[in-house]
Each structure stands twice: as structure tokens, then as C-alpha cells.
DOLUM-511840 format. One record per residue (C-alpha): residue number from 1; residue in one letter; z, y, x. Coordinates in Angstrom, 2 decimals. Each point is the difference from the previous one (the first is absolute). Layout:
<recs>
REC | NUM | a | Z | Y | X
...
</recs>
This chain:
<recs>
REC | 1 | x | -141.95 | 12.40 | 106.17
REC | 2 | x | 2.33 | -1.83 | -2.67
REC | 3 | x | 3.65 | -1.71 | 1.15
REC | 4 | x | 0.40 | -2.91 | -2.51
REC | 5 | x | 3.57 | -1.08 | -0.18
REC | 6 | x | 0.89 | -3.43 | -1.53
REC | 7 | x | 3.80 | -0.03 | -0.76
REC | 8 | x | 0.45 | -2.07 | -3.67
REC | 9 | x | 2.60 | -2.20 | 2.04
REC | 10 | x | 3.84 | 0.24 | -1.28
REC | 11 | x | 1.38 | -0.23 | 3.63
REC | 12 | x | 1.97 | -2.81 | -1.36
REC | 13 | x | 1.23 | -0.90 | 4.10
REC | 14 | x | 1.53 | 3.72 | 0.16
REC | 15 | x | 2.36 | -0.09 | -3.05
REC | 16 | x | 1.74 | 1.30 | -1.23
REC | 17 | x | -1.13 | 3.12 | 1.21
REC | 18 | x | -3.26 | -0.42 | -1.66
REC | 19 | x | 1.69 | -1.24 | -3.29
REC | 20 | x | -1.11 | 3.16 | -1.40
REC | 21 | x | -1.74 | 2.14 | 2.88
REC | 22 | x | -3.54 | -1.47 | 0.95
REC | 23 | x | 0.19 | -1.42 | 3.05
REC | 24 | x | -2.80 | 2.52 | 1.63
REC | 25 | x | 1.96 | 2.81 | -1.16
REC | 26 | x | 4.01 | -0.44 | 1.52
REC | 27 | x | 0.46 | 2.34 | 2.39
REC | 28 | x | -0.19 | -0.89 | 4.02
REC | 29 | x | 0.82 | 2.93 | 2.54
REC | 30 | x | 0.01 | 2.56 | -2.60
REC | 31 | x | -3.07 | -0.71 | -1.96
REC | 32 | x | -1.76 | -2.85 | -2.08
REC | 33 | x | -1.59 | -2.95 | 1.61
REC | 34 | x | -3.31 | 0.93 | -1.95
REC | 35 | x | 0.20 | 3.82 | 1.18
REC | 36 | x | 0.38 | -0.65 | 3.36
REC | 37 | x | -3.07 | -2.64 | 0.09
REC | 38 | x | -1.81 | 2.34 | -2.12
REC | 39 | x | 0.82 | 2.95 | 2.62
REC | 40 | x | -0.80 | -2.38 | 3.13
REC | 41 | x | -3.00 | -1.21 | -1.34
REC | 42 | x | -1.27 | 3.28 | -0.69
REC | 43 | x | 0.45 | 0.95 | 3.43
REC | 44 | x | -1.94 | -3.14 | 1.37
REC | 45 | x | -2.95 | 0.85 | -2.59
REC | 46 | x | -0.13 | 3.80 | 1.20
REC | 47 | x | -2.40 | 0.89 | -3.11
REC | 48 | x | 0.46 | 1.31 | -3.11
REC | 49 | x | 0.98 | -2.87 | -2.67
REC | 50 | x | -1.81 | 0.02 | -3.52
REC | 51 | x | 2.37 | -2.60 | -1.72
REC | 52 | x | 2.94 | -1.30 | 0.37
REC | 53 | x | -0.24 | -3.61 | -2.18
REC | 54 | x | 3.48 | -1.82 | -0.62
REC | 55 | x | 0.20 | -3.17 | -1.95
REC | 56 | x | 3.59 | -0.59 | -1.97
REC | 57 | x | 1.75 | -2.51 | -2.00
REC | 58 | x | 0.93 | 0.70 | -3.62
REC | 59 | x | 2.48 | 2.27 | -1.63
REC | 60 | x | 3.12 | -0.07 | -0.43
REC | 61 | x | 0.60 | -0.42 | 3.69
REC | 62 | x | -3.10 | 2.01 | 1.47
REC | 63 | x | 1.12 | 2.86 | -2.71
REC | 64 | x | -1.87 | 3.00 | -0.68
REC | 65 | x | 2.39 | 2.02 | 2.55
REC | 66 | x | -2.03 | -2.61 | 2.98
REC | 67 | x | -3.26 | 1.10 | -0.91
REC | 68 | x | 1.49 | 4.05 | 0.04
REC | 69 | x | 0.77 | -0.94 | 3.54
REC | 70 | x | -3.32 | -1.64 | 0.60
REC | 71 | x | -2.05 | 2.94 | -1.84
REC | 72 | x | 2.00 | 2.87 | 2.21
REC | 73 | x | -0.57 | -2.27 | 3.34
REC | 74 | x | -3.08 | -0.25 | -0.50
REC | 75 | x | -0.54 | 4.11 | -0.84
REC | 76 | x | 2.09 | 1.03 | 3.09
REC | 77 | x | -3.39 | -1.45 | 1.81
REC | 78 | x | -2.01 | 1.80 | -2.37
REC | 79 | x | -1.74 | -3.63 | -1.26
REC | 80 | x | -0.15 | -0.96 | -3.16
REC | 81 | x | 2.24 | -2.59 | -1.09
REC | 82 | x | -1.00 | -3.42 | -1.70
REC | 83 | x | 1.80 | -2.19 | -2.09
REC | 84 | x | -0.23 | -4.04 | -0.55
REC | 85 | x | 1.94 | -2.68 | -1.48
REC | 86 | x | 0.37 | -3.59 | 1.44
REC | 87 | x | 1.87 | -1.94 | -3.01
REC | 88 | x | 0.78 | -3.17 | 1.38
REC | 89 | x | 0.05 | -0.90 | 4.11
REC | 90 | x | -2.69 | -1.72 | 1.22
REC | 91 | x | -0.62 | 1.04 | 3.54
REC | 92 | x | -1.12 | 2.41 | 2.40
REC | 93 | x | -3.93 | -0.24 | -1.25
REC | 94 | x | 1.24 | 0.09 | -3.16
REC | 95 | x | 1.67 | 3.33 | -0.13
REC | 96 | x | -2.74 | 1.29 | 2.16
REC | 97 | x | -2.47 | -0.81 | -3.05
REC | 98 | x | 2.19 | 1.78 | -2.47
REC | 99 | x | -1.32 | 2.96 | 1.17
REC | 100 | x | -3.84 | -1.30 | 0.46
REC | 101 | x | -1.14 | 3.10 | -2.05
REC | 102 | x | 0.89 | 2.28 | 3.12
REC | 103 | x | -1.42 | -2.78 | 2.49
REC | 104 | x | -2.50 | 1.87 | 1.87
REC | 105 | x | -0.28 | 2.50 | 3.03
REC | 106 | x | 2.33 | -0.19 | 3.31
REC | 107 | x | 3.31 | -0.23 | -0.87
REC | 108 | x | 3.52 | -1.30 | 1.80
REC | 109 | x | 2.00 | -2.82 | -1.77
REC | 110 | x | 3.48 | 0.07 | 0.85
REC | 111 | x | 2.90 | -2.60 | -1.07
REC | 112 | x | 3.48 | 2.11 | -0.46
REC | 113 | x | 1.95 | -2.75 | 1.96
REC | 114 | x | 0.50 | 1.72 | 3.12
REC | 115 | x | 0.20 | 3.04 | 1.89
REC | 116 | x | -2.54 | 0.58 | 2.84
REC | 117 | x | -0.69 | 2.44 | 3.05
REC | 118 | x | -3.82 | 0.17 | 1.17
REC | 119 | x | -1.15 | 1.69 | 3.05
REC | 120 | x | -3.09 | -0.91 | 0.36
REC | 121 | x | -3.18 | 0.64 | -2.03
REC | 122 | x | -2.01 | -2.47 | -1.27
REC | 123 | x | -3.92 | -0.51 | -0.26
REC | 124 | x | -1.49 | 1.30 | -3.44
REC | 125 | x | -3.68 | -1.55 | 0.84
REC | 126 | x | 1.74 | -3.65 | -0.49
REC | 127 | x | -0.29 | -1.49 | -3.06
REC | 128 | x | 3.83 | -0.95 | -0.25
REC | 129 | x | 2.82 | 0.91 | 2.14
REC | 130 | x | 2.73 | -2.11 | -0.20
REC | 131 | x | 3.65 | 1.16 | 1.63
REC | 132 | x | 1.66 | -2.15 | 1.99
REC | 133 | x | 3.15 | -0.17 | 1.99
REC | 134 | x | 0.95 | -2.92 | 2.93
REC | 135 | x | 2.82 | -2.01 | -1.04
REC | 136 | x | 1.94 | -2.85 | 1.76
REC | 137 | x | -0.02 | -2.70 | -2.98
REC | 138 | x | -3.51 | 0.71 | -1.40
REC | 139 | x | 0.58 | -3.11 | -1.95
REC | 140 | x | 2.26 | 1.55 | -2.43
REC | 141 | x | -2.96 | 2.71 | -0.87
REC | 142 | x | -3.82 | 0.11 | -0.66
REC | 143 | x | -1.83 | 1.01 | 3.01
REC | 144 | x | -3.07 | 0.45 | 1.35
REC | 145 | x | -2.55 | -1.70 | 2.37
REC | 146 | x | -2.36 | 2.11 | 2.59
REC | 147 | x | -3.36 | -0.75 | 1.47
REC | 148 | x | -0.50 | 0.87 | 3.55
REC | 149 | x | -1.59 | 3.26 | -0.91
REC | 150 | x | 3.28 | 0.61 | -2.11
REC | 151 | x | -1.45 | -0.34 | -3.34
REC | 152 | x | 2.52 | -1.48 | -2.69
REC | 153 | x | -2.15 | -3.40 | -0.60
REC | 154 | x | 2.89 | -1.79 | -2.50
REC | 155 | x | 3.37 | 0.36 | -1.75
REC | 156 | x | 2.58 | -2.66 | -0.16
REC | 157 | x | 3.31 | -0.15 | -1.83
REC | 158 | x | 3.04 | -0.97 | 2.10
REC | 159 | x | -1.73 | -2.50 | 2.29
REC | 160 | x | 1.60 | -3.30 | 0.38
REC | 161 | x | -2.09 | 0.56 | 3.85
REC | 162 | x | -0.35 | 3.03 | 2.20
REC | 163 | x | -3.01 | 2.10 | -1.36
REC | 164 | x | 0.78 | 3.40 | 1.05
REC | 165 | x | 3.88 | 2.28 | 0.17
REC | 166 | x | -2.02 | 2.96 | -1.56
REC | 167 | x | 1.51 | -0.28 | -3.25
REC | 168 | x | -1.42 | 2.01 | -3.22
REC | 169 | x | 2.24 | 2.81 | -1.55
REC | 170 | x | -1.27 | 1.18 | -3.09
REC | 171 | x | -2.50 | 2.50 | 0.81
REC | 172 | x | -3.67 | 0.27 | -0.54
REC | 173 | x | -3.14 | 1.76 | 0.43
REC | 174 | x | -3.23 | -0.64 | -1.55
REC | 175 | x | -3.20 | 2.14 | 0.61
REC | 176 | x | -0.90 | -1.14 | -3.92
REC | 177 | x | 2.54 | -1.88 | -1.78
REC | 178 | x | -2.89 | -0.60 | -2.73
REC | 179 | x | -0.76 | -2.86 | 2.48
REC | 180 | x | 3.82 | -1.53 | -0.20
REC | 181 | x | -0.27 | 0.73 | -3.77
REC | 182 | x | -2.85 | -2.26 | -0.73
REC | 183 | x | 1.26 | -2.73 | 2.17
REC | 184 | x | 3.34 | -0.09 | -1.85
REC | 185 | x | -1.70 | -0.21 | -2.74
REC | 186 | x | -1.68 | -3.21 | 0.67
REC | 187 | x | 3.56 | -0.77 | 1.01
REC | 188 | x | 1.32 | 0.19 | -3.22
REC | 189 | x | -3.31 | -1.15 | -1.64
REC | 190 | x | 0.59 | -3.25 | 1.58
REC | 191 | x | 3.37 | -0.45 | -0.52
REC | 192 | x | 0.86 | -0.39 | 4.05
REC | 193 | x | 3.85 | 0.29 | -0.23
REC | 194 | x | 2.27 | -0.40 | 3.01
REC | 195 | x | 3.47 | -1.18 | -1.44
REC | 196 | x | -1.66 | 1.48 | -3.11
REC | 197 | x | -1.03 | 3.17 | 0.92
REC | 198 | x | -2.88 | 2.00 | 1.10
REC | 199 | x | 0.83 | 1.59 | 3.53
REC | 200 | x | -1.70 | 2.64 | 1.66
REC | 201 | x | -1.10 | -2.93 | 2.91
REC | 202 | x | -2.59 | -1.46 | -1.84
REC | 203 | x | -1.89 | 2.80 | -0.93
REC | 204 | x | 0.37 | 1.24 | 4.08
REC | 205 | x | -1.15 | -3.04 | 1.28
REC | 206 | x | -3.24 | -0.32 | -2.42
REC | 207 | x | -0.56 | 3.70 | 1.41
REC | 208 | x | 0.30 | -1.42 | 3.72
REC | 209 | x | -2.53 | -2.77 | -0.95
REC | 210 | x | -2.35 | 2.18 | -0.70
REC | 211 | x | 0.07 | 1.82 | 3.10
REC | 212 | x | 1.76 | 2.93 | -0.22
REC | 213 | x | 1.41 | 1.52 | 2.77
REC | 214 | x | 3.88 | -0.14 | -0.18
REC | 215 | x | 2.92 | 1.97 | 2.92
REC | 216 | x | 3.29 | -0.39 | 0.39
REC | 217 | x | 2.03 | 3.02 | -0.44
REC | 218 | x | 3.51 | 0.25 | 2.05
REC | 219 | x | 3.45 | 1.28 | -0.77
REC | 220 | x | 2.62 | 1.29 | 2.68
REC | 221 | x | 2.62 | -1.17 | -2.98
REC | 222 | x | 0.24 | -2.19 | -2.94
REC | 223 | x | 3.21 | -0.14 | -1.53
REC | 224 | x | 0.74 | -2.40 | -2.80
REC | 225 | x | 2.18 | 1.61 | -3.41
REC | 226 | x | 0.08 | -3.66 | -1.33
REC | 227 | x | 3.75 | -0.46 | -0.49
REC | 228 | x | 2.55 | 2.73 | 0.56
REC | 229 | x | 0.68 | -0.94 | 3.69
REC | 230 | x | -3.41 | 0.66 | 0.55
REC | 231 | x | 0.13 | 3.25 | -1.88
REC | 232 | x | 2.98 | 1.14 | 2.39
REC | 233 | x | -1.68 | -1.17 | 2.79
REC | 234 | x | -3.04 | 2.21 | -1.08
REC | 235 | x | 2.18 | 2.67 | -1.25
REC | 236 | x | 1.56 | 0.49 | 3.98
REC | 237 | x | -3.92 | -0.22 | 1.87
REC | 238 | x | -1.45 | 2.26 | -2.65
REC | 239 | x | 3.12 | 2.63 | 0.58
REC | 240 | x | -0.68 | -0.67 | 4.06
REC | 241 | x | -3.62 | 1.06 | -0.48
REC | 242 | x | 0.22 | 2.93 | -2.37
REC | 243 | x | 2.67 | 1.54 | 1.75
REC | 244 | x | -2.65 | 0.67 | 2.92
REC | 245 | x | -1.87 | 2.35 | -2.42
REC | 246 | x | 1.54 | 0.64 | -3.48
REC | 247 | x | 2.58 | 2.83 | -0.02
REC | 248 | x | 0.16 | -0.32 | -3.26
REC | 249 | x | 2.45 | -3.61 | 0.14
REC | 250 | x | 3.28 | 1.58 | -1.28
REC | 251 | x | -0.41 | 3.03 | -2.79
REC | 252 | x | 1.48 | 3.53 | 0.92
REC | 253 | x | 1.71 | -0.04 | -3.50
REC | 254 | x | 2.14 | -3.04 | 1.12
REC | 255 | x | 3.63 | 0.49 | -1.21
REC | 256 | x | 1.86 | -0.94 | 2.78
REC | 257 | x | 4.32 | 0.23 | 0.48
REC | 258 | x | 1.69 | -0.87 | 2.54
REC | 259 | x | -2.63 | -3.00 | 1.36
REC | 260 | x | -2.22 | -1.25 | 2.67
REC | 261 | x | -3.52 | -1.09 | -0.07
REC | 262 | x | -1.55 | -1.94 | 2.86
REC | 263 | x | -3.49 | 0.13 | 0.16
REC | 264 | x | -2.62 | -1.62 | -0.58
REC | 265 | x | 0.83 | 0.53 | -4.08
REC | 266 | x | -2.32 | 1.18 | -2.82
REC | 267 | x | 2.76 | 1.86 | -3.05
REC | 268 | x | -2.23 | 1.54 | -3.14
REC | 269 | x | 0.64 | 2.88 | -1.79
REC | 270 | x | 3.40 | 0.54 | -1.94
REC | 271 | x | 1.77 | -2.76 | 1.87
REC | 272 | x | 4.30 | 0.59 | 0.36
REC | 273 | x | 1.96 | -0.83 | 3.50
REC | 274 | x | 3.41 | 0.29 | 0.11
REC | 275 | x | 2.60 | -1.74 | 2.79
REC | 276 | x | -2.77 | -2.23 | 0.73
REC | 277 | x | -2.39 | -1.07 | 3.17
REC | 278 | x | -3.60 | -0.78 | -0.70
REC | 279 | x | -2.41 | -2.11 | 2.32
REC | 280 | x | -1.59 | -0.77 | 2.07
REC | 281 | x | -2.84 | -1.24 | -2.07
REC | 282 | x | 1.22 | 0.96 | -3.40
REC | 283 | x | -1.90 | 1.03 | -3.08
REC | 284 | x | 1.35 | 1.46 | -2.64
REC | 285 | x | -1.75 | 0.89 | -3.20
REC | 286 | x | 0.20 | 3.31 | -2.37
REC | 287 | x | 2.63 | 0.62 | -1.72
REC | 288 | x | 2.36 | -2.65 | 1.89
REC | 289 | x | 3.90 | 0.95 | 0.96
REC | 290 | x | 2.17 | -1.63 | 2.89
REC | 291 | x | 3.14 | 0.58 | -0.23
REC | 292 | x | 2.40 | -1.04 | 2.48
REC | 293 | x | -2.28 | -2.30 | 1.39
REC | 294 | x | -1.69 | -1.76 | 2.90
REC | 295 | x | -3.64 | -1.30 | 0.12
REC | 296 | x | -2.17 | -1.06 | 2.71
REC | 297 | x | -3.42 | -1.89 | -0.25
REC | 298 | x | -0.51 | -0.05 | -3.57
REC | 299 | x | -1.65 | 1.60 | -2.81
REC | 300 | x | 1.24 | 1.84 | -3.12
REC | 301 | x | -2.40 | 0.57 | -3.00
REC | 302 | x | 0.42 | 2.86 | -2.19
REC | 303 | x | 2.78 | 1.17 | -1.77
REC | 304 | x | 2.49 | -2.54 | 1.07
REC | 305 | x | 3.47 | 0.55 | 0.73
REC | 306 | x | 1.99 | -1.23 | 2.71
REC | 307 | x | 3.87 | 0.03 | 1.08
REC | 308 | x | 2.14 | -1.50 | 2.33
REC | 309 | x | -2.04 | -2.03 | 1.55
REC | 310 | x | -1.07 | -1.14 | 3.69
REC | 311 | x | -3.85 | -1.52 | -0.53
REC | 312 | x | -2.23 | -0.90 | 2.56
REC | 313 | x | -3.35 | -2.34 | -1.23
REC | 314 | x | 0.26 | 0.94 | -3.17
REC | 315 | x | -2.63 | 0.93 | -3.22
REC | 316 | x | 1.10 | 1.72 | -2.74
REC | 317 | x | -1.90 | 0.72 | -2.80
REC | 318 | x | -0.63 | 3.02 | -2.42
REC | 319 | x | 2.90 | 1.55 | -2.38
REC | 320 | x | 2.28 | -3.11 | 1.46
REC | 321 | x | 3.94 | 1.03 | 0.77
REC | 322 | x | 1.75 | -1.53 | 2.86
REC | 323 | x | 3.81 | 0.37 | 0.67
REC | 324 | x | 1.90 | -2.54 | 2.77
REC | 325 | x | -0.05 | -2.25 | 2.73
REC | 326 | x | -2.87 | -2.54 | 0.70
REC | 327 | x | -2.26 | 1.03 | 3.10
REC | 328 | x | -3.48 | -1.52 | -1.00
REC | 329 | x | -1.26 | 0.70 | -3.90
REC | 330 | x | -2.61 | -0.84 | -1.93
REC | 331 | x | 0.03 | 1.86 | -3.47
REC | 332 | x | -2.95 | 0.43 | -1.97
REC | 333 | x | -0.32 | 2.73 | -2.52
REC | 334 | x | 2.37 | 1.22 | -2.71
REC | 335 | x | 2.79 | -1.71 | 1.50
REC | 336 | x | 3.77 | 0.57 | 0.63
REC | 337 | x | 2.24 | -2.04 | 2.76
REC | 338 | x | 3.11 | 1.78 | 0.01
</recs>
């Protein structure tokens, strides 16, 4: 089994905390958007996973140190990582094809937008799963239309008309992507752009033509990370649901004087307390200090300082410093509001 991860996009609707972090990579509930997927999605596979494919912008801003991180995520799963390049953005299909070398076998193709929880397994025999989750204004999203035997029979983008409130998240299986792979590839062949771009869609719904046998998947949660409310939103569910089975939230080398910390919070390693009450549904980053301090549903990158303050839906990036008054922030990283 391969995961295939598309994730070229700058996250321009989350800055500026992705100004100079990747968007897949800031931090929600103590780890990366991308490791958590990654982690989930190994769980829903339950098999051992040969490659782990990711397709990336260009340098300078996905730097050599973002394919380090990719490489070792990829070797914590024992697979073997795979880098490609997608130099200019033109769509879903598009990136997909960027990698068209690796195209073949099952794989999963996840988009790093969001963070997930899946309970239930999903039927390896069809010839794409795709994962859905109801919604109450399915014309905001691409969703999906059953048959009366449940098969997925068509995809429509944000319907101007009620198709279906089982909208698609981002997740796919294919029995043989080689099959998606040659479609796209008449996509591109004959130039059918959508807004000028090749998306995934057309190459899915030549597949369904031809008769393959396509199930919808289900979530128990979807959470957006597309601006930073959403990301604080996501932050406090994803806290509420590890703290059922991760012990490991807050780290027993915490440095903590004279403070309170009201779970559910997730504090990394080397992290400084002092005169200060954390939570709930904080996360702090390694190597952050709070100093005299007061922070409730928000999240603190790494190494970033923070004094005198009362916060509460608030992001804060990495190696920022923040000293004063002011109760909601938004500071991307490498900055100072003192």
C-alpha cells in the first residue's frame, strides 16, 4: 500500500502562520496536520505501507529542512519516502500527475487540509473509496450522489440544487491508481481545465463511466484548519479526543512554577511555566516560556515567548515574542508585539 500526499498549496487563507511554515506542517493539538493524517490513515489502512509519496512546491519555501521532516515521517512507518515537485499550481489532477512515475498499486491519497477521526473500516474489494462526511450546507462543498444499492454513481461541486449532504473530504482509496493515472492523463492530454486546472474529478468520473465500482467511506469528524479560527476550533476537538487515550499530552519534563494547567492541554518537551494558568485546550510547542501569563483555547508554536498576557483564541507562531494586553492574536512567525 502507498499514501500519496498532495500538499504544493501555500495555505495562503491561514497566514500568516503559513508565511513561512507549510500549511500541512503547523502544529494542531501537539503535532503536525500531516502527522496526524499520516498516523490516522495508517490506522484505517491496518497494513504495512511501502511508500509514502508527497508532492511539494519549490524551494525556498518547501526548504530542504521540509523534505528532512517528510523523509523521517515517512521512516518512523518504516516506508520509503518519495519525493516530487509541482512548479506551478494547476489543480488537484495536476499534482496527482507529478508523481505519475509512482502511479500504480493500491494506495491512499490524502489532502493535508484537515484533520479526521475514522471508525469505521472501509471495503478494499471496491475500486475507489471515497470519504465522506454529512454536512448541513452541502452547497458550499463537493459531494457525492448514491444509487439505491449505495454505490457513489456521480460527483458534483457545490450544487446550486440538492444532490446529496455527503460531502467529500480529501481522502481516497484506489484498488489500482494506474487506472486514475491513465485517465488523468487523457485529462491533461486534452487540455480539460476547470477554472484552468486539472482536478482530480475528471479523472474519477471517467473511472465511474466505465463501471467501476465506487463506496463512500464515513468520518465521525472532519474538522476544517482553513483559517486560524478553524485551526482553534480543531485544536480544542482534537485535545477532547486524545485526551481519552494519549497520556502522553503534557511532557514530564515540563518546567512548571507556581501555575495551573487545566486539561485538556498538549505542552512539548522543554517548555517554561512560571505564575501562569494554562488551558483548557492549550498547546504549547517545544521550547516555548509563559511567564506571568494566562492562556486558554489557543495554540503556541515552538519557541515563542510569552508575558503578561491574558489570551484566549489565539495562534501564535514559531520563535514569535509576545509581551501585553490584547486578548485575541494572530502573529505569524518571527514576530515581536511588545
Amino acid at each position: 500500500m502507498k499514501i500519496i500526499v498532495p500538499m504544493a498549496g501555500r495555505g495562503s487563507r491561514l497566514r500568516p502562520q503559513t508565511l513561512t511554515t507549510p500549511k500541512p506542517l503547523i502544529r494542531i493539538a501537539g503535532r503536525t496536520i500531516l502527522k496526524q493524517l499520516i498516523r490516522d490513515t495508517v490506522k484505517l489502512i491496518n497494513e504495512p505501507i511501502d511508500e509514502m509519496i508527497f508532492i511539494i512546491g519549490e524551494p525556498p519555501f518547501f526548504d530542504k529542512k521540509t523534505v528532512e521532516y517528510l523523509n523521517s515521517l515517512a521512516n518512523e512507518y518504516h516506508a520509503r519516502p518519495v519525493i516530487y515537485r509541482q512548479s506551478d499550481p494547476l489543480g488537484t489532477g495536476h499534482a496527482i500527475m507529478c508523481a505519475a512515475d509512482s502511479l500504480k498499486g493500491s494506495a491512499i491519497v490524502i489532502y493535508p487540509d484537515t484533520l479526521i477521526e475514522v471508525k469505521e473500516n472501509f471495503d478494499k474489494n471496491s475500486d475507489v473509496v471515497i470519504w465522506t462526511k454529512k454536512v448541513n450546507n452541502p452547497e458550499a462543498y463537493g459531494v457525492v450522489k448514491l444509487d439505491s444499492n449505495n454505490y457513489i454513481v456521480n460527483l458534483v461541486e457545490k450544487p446550486s440544487k440538492f444532490v446529496s449532504d455527503l460531502a467529500v473530504i480529501g481522502l481516497y482509496y484506489f484498488k489500482e491508481i494506474s487506472q486514475l493515472r491513465d485517465k488523468l492523463e487523457l485529462v491533461i492530454k486534452n487540455n480539460k481545465t476547470n477554472s484552468g486546472e486539472f482536478q482530480i474529478n475528471e479523472g474519477l468520473l471517467s473511472m465511474m463511466k466505465d463501471g467501476m465500482k465506487f463506496t463512500a467511506g464515513k468520518v465521525s469528524e472532519w474538522l476544517d484548519c482553513g483559517n486560524v479560527q478553524k485551526c482553534i476550533i480543531a485544536n480544542k476537538t482534537m485535545l477532547n479526543i486524545l485526551n481519552k487515550y494519549d497520556k502522553n499530552l503534557i511532557s514530564e519534563s515540563l518546567n512548571i512554577v507556581n501555575s495551573k494547567i487545566i486539561p485538556p492541554c498538549s505542552i512539548a518537551d522543554g517548555v517554561i511555566i512560571k505564575n501562569s494558568s494554562v488551558g483548557p485546550h492549550v498547546s504549547i510547542g517545544l521550547n516555548s516560556e509563559l511567564l506571568n501569563s494566562s492562556v486558554s483555547c489557543s495554540i503556541i508554536q515552538q519557541n515563542s515567548k510569552i508575558r503578561n498576557a491574558k489570551l484566549q483564541n489565539s495562534m501564535i507562531g514559531n520563535n514569535c515574542i509576545f509581551d501585553g494586553s490584547g486578548k485575541e492574536i494572530n502573529i505569524g512567525d518571527f514576530s515581536e508585539l511588545i
